[in-house]
MARZA-9035 format. One line per field, with one value per residue (C-alpha): x, y, z; residue number from 0. Coordinates in nm, 2 decimals, decimal comma, padded with zeros to 4 digits. Layout:
xx <- [X	...]
yy <- [Y	...]
zz <- [Z	...]
num <- [NUM	...]
// end
This chain:
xx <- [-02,57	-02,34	-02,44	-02,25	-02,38	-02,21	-02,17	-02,41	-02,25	-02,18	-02,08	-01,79	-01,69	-01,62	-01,48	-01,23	-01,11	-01,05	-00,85	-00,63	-00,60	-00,50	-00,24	-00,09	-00,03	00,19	00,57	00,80	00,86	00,50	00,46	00,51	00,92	00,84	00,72	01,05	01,26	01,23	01,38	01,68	01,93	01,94	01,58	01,53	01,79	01,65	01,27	01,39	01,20	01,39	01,16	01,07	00,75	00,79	00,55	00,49	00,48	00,32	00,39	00,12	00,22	00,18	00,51	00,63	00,86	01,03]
yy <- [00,07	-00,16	-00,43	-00,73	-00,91	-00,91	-00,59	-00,58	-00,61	-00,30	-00,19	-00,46	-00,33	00,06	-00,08	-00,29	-00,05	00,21	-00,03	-00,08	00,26	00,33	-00,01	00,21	00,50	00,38	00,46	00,11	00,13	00,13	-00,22	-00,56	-00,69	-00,87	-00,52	-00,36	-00,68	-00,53	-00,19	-00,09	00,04	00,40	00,44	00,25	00,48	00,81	00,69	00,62	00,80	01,04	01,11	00,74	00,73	00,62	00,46	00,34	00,01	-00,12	-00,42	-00,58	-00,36	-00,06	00,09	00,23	-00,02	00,26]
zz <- [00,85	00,56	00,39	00,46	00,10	-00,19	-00,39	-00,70	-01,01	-01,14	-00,80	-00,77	-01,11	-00,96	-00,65	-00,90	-01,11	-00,83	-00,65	-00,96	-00,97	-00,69	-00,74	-01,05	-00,83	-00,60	-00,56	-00,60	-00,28	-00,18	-00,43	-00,36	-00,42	-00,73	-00,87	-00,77	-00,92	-01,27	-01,23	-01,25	-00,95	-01,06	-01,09	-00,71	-00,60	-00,69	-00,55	-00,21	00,03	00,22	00,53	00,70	00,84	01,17	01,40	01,72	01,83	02,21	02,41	02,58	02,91	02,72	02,69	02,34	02,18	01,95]
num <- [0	1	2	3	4	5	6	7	8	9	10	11	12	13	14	15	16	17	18	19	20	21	22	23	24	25	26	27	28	29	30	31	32	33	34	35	36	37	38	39	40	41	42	43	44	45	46	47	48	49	50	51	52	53	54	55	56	57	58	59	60	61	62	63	64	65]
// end
């Protein structure tokens, strides 16, 4: 069973620098727009992602959106 308290210190510590970690390795186009805002057209253009990842999307009767 998890705790719902607060994560001891040096716990809360791991937990933050894995999450920053994790922050550094994203593409730009996995970061937030301000991140993207400083780099330059050429470099957004060659990180574009080529295959979408596609998903699907219900309505509340059930039926696939797209």
């Amino acid at each position: 069973m998890k705790k719902r308290a607060r994560k001891p210190k040096h716990e809360r510590e791991a937990w933050l620098k894995k999450k920053q970690m994790e922050k550094e390795q994203k593409s730009i186009y996995e970061k937030e727009i301000a991140a993207q805002l400083t780099e330059t057209y050429f470099t957004l253009r060659d990180e574009i992602p080529i295959d979408p990842q596609w998903g699907f999307k219900k309505s509340s009767e059930g039926k696939n959106l797209f």
